[in-house]
DRENDO-1510 file (C-alpha; in Angstrom, 1 decimal, always signed):
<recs>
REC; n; res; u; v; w
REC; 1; UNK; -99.2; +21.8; -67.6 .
REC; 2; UNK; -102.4; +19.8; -67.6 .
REC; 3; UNK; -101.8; +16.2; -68.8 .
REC; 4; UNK; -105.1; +15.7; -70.8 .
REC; 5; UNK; -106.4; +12.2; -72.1 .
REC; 6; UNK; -104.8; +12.8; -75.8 .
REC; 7; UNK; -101.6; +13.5; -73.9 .
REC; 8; UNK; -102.0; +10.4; -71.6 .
REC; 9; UNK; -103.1; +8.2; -74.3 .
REC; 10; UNK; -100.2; +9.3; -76.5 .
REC; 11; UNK; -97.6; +9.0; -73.8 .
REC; 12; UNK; -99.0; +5.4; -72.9 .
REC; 13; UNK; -98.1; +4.5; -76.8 .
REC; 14; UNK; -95.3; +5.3; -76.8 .
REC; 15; UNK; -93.9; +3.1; -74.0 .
REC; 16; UNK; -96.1; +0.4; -75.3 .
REC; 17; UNK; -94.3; +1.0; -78.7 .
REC; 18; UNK; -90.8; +1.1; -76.7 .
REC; 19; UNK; -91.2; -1.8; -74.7 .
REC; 20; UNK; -92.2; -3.7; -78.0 .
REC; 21; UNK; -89.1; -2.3; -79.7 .
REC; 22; UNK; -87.1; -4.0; -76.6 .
REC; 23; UNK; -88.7; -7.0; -76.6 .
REC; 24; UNK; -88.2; -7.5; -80.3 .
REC; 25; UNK; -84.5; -6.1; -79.7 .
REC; 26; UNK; -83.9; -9.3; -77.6 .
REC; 27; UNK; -85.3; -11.9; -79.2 .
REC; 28; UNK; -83.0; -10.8; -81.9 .
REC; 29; UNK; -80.3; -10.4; -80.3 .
REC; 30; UNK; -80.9; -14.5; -78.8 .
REC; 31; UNK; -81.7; -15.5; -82.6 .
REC; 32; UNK; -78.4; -17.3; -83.7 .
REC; 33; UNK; -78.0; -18.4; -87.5 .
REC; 34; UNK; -74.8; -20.6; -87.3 .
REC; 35; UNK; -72.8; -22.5; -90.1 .
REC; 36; UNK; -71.2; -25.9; -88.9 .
REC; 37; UNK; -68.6; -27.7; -91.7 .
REC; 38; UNK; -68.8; -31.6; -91.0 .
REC; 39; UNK; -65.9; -34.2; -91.5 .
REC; 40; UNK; -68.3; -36.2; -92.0 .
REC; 41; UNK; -70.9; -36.3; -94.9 .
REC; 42; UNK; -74.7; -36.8; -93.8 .
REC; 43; UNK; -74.7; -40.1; -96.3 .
REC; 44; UNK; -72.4; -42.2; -94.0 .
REC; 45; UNK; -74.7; -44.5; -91.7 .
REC; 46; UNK; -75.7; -43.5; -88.2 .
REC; 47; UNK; -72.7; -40.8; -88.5 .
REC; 48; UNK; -74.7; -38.5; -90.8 .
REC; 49; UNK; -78.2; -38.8; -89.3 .
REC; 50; UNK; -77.1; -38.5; -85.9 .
REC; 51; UNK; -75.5; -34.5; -86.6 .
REC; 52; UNK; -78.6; -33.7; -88.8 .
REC; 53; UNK; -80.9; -35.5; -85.7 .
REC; 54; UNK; -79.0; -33.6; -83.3 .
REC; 55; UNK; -79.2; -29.9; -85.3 .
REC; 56; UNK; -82.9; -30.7; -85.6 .
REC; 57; UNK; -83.3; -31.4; -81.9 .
REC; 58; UNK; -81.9; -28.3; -81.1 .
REC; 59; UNK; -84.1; -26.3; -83.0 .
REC; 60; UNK; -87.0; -27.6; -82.1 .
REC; 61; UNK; -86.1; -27.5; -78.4 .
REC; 62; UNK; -84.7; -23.5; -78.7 .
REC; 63; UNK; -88.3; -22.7; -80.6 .
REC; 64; UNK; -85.8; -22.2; -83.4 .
REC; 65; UNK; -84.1; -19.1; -81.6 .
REC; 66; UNK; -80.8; -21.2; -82.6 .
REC; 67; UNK; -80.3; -23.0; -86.1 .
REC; 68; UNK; -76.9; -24.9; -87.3 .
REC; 69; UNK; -77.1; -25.1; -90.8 .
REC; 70; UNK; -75.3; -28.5; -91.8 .
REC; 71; UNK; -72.6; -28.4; -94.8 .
REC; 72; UNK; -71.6; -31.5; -95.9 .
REC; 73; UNK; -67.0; -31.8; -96.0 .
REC; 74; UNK; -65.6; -29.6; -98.3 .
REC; 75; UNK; -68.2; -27.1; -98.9 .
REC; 76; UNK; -66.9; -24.8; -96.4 .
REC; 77; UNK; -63.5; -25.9; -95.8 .
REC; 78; UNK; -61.9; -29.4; -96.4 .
REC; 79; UNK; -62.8; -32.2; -94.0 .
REC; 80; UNK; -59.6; -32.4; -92.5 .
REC; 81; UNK; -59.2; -28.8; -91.3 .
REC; 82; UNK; -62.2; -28.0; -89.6 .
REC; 83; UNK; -60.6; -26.8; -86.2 .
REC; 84; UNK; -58.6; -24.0; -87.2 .
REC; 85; UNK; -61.8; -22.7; -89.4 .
REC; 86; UNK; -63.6; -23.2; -86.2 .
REC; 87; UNK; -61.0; -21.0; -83.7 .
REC; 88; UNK; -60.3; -18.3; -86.1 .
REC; 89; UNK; -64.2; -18.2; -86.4 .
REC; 90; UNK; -64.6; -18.6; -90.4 .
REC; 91; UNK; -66.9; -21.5; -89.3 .
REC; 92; UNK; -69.3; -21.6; -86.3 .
REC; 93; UNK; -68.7; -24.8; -85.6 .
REC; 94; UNK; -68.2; -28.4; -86.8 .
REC; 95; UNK; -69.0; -32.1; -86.3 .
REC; 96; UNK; -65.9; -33.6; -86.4 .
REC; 97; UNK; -63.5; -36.2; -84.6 .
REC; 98; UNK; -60.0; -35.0; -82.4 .
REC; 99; UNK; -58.0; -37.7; -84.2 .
REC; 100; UNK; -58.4; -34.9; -87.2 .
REC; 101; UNK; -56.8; -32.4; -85.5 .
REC; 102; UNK; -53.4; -34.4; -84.9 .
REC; 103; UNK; -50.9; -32.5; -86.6 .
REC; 104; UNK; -51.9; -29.3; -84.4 .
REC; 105; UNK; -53.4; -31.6; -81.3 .
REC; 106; UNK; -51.7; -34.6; -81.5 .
REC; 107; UNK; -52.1; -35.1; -77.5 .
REC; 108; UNK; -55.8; -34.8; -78.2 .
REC; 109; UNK; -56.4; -38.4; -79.6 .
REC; 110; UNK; -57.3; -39.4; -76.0 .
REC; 111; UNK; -60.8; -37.4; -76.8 .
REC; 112; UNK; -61.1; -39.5; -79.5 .
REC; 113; UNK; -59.7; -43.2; -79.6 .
REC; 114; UNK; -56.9; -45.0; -78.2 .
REC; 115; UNK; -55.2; -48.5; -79.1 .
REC; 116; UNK; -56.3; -50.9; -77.0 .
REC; 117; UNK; -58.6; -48.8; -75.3 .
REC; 118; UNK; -61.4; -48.4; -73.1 .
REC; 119; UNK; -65.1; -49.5; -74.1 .
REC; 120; UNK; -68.1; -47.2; -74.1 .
REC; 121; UNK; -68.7; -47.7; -70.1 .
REC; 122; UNK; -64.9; -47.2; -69.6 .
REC; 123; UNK; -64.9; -44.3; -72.0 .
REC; 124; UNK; -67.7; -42.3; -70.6 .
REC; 125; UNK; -66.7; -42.8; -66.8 .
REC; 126; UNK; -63.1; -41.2; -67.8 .
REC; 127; UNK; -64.7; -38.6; -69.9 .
REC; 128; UNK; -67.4; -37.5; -67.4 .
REC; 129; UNK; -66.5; -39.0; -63.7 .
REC; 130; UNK; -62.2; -39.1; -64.4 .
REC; 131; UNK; -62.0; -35.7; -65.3 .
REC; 132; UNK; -61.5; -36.2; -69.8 .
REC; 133; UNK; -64.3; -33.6; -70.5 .
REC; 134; UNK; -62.0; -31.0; -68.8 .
REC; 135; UNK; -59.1; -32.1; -70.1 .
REC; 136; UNK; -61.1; -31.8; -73.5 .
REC; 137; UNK; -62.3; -28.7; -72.7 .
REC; 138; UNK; -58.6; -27.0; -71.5 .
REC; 139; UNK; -56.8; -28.1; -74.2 .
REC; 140; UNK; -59.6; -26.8; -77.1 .
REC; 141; UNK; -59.8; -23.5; -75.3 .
REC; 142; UNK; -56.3; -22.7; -75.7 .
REC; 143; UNK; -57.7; -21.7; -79.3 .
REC; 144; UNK; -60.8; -20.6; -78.7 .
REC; 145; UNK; -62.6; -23.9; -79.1 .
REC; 146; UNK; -65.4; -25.2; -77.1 .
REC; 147; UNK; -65.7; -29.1; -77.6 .
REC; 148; UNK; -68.9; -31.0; -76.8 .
REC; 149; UNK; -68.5; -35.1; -76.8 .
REC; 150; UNK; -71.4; -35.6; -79.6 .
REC; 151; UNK; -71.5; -39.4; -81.0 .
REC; 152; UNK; -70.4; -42.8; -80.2 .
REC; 153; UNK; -68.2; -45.1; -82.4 .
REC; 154; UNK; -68.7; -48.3; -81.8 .
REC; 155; UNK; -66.0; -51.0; -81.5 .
REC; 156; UNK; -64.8; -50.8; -85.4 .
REC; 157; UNK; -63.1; -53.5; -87.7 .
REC; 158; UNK; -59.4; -53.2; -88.0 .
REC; 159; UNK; -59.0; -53.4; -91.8 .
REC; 160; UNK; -60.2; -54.2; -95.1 .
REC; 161; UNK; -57.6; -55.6; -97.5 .
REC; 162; UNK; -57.4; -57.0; -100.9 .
REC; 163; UNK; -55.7; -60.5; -100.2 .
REC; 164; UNK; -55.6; -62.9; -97.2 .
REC; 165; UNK; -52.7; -61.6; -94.7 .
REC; 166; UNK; -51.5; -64.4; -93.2 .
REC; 167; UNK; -48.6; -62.9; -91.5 .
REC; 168; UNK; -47.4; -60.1; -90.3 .
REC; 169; UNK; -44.7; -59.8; -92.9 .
REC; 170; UNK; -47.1; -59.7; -95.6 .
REC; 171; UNK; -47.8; -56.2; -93.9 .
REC; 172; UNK; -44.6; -54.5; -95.0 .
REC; 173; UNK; -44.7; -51.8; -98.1 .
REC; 174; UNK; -48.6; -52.0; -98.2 .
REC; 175; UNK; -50.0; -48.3; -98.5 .
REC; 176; UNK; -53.0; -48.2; -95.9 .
REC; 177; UNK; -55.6; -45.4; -94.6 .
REC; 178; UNK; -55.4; -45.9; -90.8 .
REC; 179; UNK; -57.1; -43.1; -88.3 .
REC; 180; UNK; -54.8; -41.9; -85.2 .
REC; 181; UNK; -51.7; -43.5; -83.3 .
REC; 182; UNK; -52.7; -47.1; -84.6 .
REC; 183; UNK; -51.4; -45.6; -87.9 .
REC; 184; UNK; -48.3; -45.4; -85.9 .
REC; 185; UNK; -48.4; -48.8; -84.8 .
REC; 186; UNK; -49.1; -50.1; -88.8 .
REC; 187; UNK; -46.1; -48.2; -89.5 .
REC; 188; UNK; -44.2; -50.7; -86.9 .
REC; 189; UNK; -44.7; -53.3; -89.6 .
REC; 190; UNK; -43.5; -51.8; -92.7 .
REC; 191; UNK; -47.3; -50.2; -93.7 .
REC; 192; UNK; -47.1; -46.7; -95.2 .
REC; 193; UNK; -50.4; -45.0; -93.8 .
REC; 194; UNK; -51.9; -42.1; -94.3 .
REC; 195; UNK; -55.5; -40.2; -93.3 .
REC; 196; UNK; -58.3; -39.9; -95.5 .
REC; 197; UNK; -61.5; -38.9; -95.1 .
REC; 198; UNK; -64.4; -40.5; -95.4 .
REC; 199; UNK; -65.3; -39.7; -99.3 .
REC; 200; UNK; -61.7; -39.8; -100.4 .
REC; 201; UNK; -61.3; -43.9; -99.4 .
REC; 202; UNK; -62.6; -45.8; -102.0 .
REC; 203; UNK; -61.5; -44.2; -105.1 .
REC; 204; UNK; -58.4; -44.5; -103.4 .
REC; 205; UNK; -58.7; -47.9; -103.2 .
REC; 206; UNK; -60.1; -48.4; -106.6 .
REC; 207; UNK; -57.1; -46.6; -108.3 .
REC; 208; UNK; -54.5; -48.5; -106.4 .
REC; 209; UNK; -53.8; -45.5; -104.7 .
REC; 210; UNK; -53.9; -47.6; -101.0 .
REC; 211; UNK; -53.9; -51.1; -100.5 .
REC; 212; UNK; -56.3; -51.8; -97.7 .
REC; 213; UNK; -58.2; -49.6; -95.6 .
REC; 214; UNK; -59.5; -49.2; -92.1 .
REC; 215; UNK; -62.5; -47.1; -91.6 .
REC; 216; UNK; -65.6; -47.7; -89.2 .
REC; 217; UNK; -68.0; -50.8; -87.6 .
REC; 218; UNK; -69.6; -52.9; -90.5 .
REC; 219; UNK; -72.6; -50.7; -91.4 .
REC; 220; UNK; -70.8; -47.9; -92.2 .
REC; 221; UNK; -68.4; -49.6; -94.4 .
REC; 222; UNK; -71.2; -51.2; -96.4 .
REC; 223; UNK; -72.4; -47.8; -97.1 .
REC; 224; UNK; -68.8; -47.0; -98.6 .
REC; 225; UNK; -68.8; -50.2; -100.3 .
REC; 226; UNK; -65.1; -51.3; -99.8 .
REC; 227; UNK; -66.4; -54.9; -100.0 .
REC; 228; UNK; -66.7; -54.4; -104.0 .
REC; 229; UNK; -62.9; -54.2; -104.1 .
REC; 230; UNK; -61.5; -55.6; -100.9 .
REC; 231; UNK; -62.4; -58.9; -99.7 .
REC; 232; UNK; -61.0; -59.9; -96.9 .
REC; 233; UNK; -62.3; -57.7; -93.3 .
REC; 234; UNK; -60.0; -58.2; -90.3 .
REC; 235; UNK; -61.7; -58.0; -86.3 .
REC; 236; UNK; -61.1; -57.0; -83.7 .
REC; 237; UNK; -61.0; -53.2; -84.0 .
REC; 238; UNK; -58.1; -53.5; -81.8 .
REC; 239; UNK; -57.1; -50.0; -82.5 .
REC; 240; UNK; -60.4; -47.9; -81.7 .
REC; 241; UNK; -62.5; -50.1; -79.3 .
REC; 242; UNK; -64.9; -47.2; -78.7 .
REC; 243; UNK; -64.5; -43.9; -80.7 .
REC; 244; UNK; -65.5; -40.1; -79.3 .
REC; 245; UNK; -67.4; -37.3; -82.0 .
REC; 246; UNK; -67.5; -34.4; -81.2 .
REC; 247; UNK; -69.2; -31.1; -82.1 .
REC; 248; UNK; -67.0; -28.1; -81.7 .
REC; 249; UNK; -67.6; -24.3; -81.5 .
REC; 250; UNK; -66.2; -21.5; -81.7 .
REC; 251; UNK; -65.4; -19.9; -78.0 .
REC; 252; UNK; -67.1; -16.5; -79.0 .
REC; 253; UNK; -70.0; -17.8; -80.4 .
REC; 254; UNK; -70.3; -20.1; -77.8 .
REC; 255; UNK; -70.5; -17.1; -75.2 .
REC; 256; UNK; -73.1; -15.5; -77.3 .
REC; 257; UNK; -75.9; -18.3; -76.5 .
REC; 258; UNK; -78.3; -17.8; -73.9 .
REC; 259; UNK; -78.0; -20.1; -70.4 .
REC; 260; UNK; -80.7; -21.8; -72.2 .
REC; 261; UNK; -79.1; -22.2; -75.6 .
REC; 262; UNK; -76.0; -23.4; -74.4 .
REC; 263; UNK; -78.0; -26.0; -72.4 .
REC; 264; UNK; -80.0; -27.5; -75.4 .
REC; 265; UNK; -77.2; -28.0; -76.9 .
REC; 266; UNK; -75.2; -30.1; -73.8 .
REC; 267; UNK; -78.6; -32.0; -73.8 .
REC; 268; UNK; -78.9; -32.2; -77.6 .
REC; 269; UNK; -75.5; -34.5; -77.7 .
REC; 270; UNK; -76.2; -36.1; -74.7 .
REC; 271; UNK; -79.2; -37.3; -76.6 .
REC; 272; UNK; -76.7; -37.8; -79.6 .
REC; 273; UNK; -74.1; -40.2; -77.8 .
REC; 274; UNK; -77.1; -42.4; -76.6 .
REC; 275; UNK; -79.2; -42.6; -79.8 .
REC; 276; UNK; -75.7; -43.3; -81.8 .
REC; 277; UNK; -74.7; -45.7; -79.8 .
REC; 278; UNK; -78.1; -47.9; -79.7 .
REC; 279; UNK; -78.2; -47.2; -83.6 .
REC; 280; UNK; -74.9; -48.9; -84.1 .
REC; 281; UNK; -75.2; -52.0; -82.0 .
REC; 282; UNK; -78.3; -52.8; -83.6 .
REC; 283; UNK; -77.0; -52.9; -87.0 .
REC; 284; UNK; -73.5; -54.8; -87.0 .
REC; 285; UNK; -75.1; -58.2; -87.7 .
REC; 286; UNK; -77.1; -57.4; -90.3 .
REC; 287; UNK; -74.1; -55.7; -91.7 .
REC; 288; UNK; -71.8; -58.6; -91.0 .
REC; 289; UNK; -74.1; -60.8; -93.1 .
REC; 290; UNK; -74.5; -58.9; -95.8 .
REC; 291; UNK; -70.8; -58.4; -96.5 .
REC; 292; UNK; -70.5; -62.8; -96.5 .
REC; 293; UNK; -73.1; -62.8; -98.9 .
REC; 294; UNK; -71.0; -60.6; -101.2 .
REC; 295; UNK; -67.9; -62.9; -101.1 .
REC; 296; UNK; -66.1; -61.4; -98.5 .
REC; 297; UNK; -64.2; -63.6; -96.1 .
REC; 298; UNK; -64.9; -62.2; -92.6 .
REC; 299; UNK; -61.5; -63.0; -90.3 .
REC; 300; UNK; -60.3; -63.0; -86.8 .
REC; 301; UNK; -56.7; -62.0; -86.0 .
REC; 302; UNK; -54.7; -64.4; -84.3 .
REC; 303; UNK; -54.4; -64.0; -80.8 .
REC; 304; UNK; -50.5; -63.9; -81.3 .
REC; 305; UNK; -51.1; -61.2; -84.1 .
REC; 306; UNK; -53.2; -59.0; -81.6 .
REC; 307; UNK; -50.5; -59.8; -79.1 .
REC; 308; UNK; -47.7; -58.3; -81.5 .
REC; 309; UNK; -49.9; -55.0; -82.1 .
REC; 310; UNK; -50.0; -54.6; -78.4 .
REC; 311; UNK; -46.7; -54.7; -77.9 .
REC; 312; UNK; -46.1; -52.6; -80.5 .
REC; 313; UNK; -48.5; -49.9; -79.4 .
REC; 314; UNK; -46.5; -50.2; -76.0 .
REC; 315; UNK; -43.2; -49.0; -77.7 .
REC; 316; UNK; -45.2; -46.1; -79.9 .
REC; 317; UNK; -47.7; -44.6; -76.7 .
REC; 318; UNK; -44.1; -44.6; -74.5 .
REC; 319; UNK; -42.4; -42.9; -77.7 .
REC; 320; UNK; -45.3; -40.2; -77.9 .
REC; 321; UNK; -44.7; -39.5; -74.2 .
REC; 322; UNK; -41.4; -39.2; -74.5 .
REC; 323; UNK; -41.2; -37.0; -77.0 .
REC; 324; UNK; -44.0; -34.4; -76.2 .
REC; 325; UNK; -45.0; -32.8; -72.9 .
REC; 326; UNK; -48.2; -32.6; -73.4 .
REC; 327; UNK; -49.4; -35.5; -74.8 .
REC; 328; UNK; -47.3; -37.7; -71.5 .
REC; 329; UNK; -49.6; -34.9; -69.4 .
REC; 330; UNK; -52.7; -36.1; -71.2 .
REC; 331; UNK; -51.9; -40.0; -71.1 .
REC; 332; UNK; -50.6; -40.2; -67.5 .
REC; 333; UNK; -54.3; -38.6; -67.0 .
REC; 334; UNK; -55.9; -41.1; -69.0 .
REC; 335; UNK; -53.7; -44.3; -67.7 .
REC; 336; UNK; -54.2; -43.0; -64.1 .
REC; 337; UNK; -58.0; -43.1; -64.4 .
REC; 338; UNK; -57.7; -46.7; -66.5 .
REC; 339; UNK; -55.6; -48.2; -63.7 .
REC; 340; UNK; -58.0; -46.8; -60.6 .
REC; 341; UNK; -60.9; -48.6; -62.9 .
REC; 342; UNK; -59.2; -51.7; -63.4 .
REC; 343; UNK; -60.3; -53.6; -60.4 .
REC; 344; UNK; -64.7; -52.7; -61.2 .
REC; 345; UNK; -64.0; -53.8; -64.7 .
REC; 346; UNK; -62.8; -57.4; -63.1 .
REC; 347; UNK; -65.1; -57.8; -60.6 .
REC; 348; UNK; -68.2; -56.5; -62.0 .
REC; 349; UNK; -68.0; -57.5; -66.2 .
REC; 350; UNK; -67.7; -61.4; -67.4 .
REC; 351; UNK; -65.0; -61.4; -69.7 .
</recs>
């Protein structure tokens, strides 16, 4: 059969028309629409612009092939159980902290904050040079989780409270929102703790429900405004030094990404633990100062009270070990690294 020009032409459409089809069949199939539940609401200083900085940042840099849409705690699922949302895959992902997850994780605290712990530089080496991110990363995946390190804390304050404590006996039968195993360590003195999130604190404190409260650094208390009802803020942060957040995702969705998707998004909270970090440091004066002008009383705990805390973390991180495999596993990780650093951190810091 002779293949005239109508015929050429016609045939020449059509794989035009089919390649356009595939093209267009890709770029959706790399367009991803995700939902991410946050612990934390986009109101709370440096916390909240840093996950809706981040989701931006990632968008612009994918040409918008991936969007996170941001839901602030409670509109998907409550703020406190984000991670199994997240590995069944109800959620796509969430911005969150590991010291949440401790009644499935408890072991996972170490990706978060530890008593006593390290700084930012310590934290960081341990995470990325000491082998943390792949502990991080093996214990999430066990459930389909793929965790990405996505926010500095800053050293916080250790507690907000209603009345000078000037001993440690004035601790016993307070009711107090503490955050991981230094709840464990309150409880040592008599305090009843429990976990709130963010939101919850302060009409918890304004109905009596708790008597003091630990939260954050001073900037993102101010925001929460535990300084209109508790007047006397305790330092050092002796409990959470430097504090991990962390976006998580579900495993499957994670696979889904492009090689180029997935990489934004390493980059995007890479960008994320810098920016929050700088953020904070910059504003603790400021916040410092504004809470004395408001009548509160701005202390420093004894040395021989921070030397009693110590001890008592002692006794409750050889407990933990004791009792559960996998959190000794974790920690002997995490003191092995801490002990090998010891002797850079002399030489090379001033104290």
């Amino acid at each position: 059969m002779r293949v005239t020009p109508l015929l050429r032409a016609a045939g020449l459409a059509a794989l035009a028309g089919g390649l356009i089809l595939a093209t267009a069949t890709d770029a959706d199939a790399q367009r991803q629409r995700w939902k991410l539940a946050s612990s934390y609401g986009s109101n709370l200083d440096v916390f909240g612009e840093n996950i809706k900085r981040t989701l931006d940042n990632i968008d612009v840099a994918t040409d918008g092939s991936l969007k996170i849409q941001f839901f602030e705690p409670g509109a998907l699922v409550p703020a406190l159980q984000v991670f199994d949302a997240v590995s069944t895959g109800s959620v796509d992902a969430s911005y969150t902290s590991s010291g949440f997850h401790a009644g499935k994780l408890p072991h996972a605290i170490f990706f978060s904050s530890v008593p006593f712990g390290p700084s930012v530089n310590e934290y960081f080496a341990w995470m990325i040079g000491g082998g943390g991110n792949e502990l991080h990363a093996a214990e999430y995946g066990k459930y389909n989780v793929v965790p990405k390190v996505c926010g500095i804390v800053v050293a916080e304050s250790s507690g907000w409270f209603r009345k000078e404590v000037t001993s440690l006996e004035e601790l016993r039968g307070m009711k107090m929102r503490f955050f991981g195993l230094g709840a464990k360590v309150m409880e040592k003195f008599g305090v009843s703790t429990q976990l709130l999130a963010g939101g919850d604190i302060y009409p918890a404190l304004e109905l009596g429900s708790i008597d003091a409260t630990e939260f954050s650094y001073p900037s993102l208390d101010k925001a929460l405004g535990f300084y209109q009802i508790a007047k006397h803020n305790y330092f050092p942060g002796w409990h959470q030094q430097a504090s991990l957040l962390e976006v998580i995702m579900n495993a499957d969705k994670w696979k889904s990404l492009t090689d180029g998707q997935r990489r934004v998004v390493d980059m995007a909270c890479g960008d994320a633990n810098l920016w929050s970090m700088g953020r904070a440091e910059a504003s603790q004066g400021d916040a410092i100062a504004f809470h004395q002008s408001k009548g509160v009383t701005v202390h420093k705990w004894p040395d021989e009270t921070i030397a009693a805390f110590q001890k008592a973390w002692n006794e409750v991180v050889e407990e933990q070990a004791a009792s559960n495999p996998d959190f000794n596993r974790i920690y002997q990780a995490y003191k092995a690294f801490r002990d090998k650093y010891a002797p850079w951190k002399e030489l090379g810091y001033l104290k």
